[in-house]
C-alpha positions as CSV (number, residue, x, y, z in Angstrom):
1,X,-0.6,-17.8,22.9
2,X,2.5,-19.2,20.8
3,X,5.3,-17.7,19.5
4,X,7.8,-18.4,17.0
5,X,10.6,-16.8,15.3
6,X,11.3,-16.7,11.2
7,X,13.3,-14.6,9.2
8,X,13.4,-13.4,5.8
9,X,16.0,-12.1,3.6
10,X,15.2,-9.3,1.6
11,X,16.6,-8.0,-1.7
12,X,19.5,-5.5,-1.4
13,X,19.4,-2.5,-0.7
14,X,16.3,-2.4,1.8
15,X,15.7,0.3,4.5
16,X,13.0,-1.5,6.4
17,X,12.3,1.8,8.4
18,X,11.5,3.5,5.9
19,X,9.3,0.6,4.2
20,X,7.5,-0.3,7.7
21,X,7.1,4.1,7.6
22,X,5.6,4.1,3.9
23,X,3.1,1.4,5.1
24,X,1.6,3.0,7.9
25,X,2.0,6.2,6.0
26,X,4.5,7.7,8.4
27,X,1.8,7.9,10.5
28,X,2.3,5.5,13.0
29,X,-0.4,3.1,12.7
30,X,-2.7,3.4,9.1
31,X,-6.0,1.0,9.1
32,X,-4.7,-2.1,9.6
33,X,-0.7,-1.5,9.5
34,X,1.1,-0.4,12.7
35,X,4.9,0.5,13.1
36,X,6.5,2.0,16.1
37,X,9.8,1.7,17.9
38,X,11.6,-0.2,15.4
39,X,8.7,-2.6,14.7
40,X,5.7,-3.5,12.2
41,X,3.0,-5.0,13.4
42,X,0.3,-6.3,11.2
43,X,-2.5,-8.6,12.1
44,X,-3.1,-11.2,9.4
45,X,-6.2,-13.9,9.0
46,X,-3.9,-17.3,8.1
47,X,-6.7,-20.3,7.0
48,X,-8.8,-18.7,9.6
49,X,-6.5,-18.2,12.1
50,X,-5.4,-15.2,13.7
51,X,-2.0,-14.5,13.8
52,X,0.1,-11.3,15.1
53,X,3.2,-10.7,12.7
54,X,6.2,-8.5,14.7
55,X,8.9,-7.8,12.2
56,X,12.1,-5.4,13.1
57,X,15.1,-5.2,11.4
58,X,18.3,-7.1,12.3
59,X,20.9,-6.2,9.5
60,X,21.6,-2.9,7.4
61,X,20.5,-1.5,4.0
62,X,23.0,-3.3,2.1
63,X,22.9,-6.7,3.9
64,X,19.2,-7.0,5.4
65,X,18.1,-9.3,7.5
66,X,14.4,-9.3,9.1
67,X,13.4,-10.9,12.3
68,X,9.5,-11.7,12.6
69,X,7.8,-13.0,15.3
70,X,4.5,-14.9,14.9
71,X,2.1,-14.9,17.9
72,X,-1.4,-17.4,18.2
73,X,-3.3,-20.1,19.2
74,X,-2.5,-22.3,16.3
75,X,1.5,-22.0,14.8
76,X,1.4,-25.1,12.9
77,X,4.0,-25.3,9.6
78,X,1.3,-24.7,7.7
79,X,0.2,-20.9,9.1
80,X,3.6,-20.2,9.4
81,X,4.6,-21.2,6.0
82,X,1.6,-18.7,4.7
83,X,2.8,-16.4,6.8
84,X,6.1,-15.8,5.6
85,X,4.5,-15.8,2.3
86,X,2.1,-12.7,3.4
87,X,4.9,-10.7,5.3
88,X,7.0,-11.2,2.2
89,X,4.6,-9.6,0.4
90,X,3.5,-6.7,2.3
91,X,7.0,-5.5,3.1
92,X,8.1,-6.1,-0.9
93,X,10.7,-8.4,0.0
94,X,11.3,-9.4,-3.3
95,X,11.7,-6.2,-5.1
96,X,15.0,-5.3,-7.4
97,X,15.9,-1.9,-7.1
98,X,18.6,-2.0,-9.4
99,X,17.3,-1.4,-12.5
100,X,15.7,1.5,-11.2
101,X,18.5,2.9,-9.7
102,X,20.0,2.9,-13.2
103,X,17.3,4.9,-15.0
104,X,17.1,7.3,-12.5
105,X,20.8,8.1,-11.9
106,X,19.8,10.0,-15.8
107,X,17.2,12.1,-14.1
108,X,19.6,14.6,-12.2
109,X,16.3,16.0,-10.7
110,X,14.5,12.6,-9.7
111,X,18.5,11.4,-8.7
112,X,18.9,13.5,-5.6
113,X,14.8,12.3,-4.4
114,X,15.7,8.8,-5.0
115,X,19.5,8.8,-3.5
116,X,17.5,10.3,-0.3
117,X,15.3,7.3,-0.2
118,X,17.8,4.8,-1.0
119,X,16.3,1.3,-0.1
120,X,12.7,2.1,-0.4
121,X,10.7,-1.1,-1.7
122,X,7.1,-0.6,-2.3
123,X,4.9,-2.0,0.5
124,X,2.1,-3.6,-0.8
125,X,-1.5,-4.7,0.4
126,X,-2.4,-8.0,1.5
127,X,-4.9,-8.7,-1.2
128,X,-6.5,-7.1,-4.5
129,X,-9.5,-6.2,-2.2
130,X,-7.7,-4.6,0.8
131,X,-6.0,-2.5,-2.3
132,X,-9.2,-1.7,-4.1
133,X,-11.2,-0.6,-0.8
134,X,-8.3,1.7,0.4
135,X,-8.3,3.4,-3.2
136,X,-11.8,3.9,-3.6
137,X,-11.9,5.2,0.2
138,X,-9.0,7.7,-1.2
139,X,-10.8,9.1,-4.4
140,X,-10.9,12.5,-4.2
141,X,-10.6,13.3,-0.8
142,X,-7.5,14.4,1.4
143,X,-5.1,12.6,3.1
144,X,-6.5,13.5,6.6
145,X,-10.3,12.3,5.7
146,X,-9.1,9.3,4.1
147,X,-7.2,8.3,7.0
148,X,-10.0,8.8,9.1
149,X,-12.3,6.9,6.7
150,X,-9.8,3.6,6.7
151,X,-9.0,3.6,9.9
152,X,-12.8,3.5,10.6
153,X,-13.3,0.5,8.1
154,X,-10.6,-1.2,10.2
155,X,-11.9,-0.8,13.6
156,X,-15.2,-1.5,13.0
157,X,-15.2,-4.7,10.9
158,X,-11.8,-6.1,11.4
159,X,-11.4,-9.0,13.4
160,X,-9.5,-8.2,16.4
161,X,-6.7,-9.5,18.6
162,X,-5.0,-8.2,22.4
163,X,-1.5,-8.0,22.6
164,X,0.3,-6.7,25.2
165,X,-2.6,-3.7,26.5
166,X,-2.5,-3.4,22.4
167,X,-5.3,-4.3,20.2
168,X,-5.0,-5.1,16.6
169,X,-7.5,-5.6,13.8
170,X,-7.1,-7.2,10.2
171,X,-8.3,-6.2,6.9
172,X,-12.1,-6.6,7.2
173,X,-13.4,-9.4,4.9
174,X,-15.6,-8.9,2.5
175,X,-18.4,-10.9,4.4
176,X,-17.9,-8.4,7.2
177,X,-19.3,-6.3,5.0
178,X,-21.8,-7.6,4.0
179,X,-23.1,-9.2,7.1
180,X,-23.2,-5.3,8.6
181,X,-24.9,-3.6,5.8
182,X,-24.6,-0.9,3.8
183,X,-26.0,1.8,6.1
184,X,-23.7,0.6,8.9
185,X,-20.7,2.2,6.1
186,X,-22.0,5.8,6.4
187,X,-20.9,5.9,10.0
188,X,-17.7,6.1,8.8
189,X,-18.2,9.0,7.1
190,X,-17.8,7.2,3.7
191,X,-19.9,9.2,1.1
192,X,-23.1,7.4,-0.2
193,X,-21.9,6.5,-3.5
194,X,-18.6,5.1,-2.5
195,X,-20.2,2.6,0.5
196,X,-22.2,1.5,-2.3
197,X,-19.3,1.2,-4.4
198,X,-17.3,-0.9,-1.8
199,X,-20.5,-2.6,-0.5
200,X,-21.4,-3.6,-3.9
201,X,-17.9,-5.1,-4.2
202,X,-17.8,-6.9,-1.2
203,X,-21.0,-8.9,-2.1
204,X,-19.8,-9.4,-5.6
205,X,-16.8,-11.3,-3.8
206,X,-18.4,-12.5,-0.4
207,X,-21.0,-14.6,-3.1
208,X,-17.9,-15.4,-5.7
209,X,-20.0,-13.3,-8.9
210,X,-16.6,-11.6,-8.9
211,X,-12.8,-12.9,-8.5
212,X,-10.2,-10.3,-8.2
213,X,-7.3,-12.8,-8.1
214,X,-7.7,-13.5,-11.5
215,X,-6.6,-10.5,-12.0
216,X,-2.8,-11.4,-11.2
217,X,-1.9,-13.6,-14.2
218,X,-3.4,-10.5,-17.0
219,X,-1.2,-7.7,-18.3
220,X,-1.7,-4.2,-17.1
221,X,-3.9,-3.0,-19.6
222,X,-6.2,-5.9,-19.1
223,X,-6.4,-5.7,-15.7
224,X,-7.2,-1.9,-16.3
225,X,-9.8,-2.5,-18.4
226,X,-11.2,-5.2,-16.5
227,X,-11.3,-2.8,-13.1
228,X,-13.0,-0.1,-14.6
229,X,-15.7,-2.4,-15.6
230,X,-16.7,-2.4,-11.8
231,X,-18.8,0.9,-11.0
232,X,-16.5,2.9,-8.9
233,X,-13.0,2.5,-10.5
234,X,-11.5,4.5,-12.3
235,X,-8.1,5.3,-14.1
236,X,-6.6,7.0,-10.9
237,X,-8.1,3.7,-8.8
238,X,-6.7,1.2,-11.4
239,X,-3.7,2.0,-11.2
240,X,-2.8,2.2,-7.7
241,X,-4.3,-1.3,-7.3
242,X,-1.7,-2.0,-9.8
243,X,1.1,-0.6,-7.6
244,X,0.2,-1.1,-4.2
245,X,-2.2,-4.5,-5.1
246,X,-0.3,-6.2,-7.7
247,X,3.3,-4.9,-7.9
248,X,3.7,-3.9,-11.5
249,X,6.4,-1.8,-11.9
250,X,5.2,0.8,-14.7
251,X,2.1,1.6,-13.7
252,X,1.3,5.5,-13.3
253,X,-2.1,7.6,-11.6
254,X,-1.6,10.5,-13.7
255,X,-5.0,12.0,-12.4
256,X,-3.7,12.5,-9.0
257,X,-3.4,16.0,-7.5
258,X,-0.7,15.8,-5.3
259,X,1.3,13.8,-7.8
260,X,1.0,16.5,-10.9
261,X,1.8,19.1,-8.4
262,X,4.9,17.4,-6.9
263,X,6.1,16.7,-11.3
264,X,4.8,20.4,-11.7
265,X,7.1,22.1,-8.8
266,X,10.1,20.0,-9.9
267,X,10.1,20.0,-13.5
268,X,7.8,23.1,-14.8
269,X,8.5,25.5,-12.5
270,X,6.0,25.2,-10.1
271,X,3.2,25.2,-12.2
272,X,0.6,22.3,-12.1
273,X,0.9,20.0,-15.0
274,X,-2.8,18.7,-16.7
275,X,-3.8,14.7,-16.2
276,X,-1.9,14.3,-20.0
277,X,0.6,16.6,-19.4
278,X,2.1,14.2,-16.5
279,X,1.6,11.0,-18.1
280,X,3.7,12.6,-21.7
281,X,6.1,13.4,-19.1
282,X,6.5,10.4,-17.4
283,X,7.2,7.8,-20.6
284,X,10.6,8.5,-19.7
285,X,10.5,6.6,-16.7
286,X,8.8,3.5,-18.3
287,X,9.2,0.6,-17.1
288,X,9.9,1.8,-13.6
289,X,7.1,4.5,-13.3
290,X,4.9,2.6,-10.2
291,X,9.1,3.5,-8.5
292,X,8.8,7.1,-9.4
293,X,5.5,7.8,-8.1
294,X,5.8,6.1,-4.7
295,X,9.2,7.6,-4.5
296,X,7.8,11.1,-5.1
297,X,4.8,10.1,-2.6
298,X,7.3,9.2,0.4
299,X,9.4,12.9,-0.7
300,X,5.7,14.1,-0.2
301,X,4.5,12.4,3.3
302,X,8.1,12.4,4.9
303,X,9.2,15.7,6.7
304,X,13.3,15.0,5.7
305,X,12.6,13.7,2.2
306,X,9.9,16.7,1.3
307,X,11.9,19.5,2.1
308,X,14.2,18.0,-1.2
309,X,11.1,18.1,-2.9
310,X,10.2,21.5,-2.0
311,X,8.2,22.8,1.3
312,X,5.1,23.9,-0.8
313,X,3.9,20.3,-1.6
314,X,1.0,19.2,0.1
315,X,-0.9,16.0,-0.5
């Protein structure tokens, strides 16, 4: 297997740790994203090639630096050029904090949340499909069953790869899908009518009837409108594909439970706010609202950052 080194230079401030945590949902390893000791692994299909990303951090918060080594059996410029691209992308390289920063230095109760997590850029998902999957997988269900249910997804369709005693999988494709059926889904312990949703999906885009991409070049309320066209997304799913999927910076899943109780606990003493109520609320945040919420998510899934939340929040 080949190796080679590239690095990539993130915008200031970045805490990769706490990125590369977000990712695999300070679990560890989270379907198809793994981080531990220091690193982020992640298995990526480059032009049909696989190819095992290591990244760990070589600089600070303030002046980042990342180190990522690229393992397989074909590094030409090429794959490696796409790969940068694809690590960029998942770790949010890119992202300007600033701005945020600014509005939320106003919120003395958001402040303290987002001072905590100084340096948190918003990972995001290698493409619209891998987003759309993992949202519809998480409809309604809790954090522990949806774990289970994406990790399955991963380890039974993803192509894999050894490393080191280690074995990684990517994102399954669509065609993987596809080729293994809808019935094969339920042993996964996806419900009925979500396998069909994805499976319906995955043909849709496996026979190109549908093309998610296009999605990137419309404004958010298009590409909301356009995804709840698809049976199986809704609001909540719309616009977490437009955080985690397409890095929009306003976007806002006012349906979800653990979010409105997180706003309710902080702002309206401890009392859950409605769907409405949270989105009124949140205007005030606009344009930086897809910040807030994964801000209050890692407060939520990370033991140090929760307990400035409050110790009764529970996704």
């Amino acid at each position: 297997m080949k190796k080679t080194i590239i690095h990539l230079t993130p915008i200031p401030p970045y805490d990769f740790e706490l990125i590369a945590e977000y990712a695999a949902y300070f679990q560890g390893r989270y379907a198809a994203d793994h981080f531990q000791d220091g690193v982020y692994r992640r298995l990526l299909d480059v032009s049909g090639r696989l190819c095992l990303v290591n990244v760990r951090s070589i600089g600070s918060v303030d002046a980042p630096s990342l180190e990522v080594t690229l393992k397989g059996n074909v590094l030409n410029e090429k794959i490696v050029s796409e790969t940068r691209i694809q690590a960029a992308r998942l770790l949010g390289t890119d992202q300007k904090l600033k701005p945020f920063y600014g509005m939320a230095s106003k919120d003395p109760v958001l402040y303290p949340i987002v001072k905590e997590l100084r340096g948190l850029h918003i990972p995001q998902t290698l493409s619209l499909w891998e987003g759309l999957t993992l949202a519809i997988i998480g409809q309604q269900v809790s954090s522990h069953v949806a774990r289970i249910m994406r990790n399955g997804l991963v380890e039974n369709y993803g192509l894999a790869l050894n490393e080191s005693g280690a074995t990684y999988r990517i994102f399954p494709k669509p065609e993987a899908l596809v080729e293994a059926g809808l019935e094969k889904l339920y042993s996964i312990k996806l419900s009925k009518r979500k396998a069909q949703y994805i499976f319906d999906i995955a043909a849709a885009l496996a026979s190109q009837e549908r093309d998610l991409d296009s999605l990137r070049s419309l404004p958010d309320e298009e590409v909301v409108r356009k995804l709840m066209e698809i049976r199986g997304v809704g609001p909540w799913t719309a616009h977490w594909l437009l955080i985690r999927g397409l890095g929009r910076s306003d976007a806002f899943p006012h349906g979800d439970l653990a979010l409105r109780r997180t706003m309710g606990n902080l702002y309206n003493n401890e009392r859950l706010l409605q769907p409405e109520e949270a989105l009124d609320y949140s205007y005030r945040w606009s344009p930086f609202r897809s910040f807030v919420t994964i801000y209050l998510f890692a407060a939520i899934r990370s033991t140090a950052a929760s307990e400035k939340v409050t110790p009764k929040v529970r996704e």
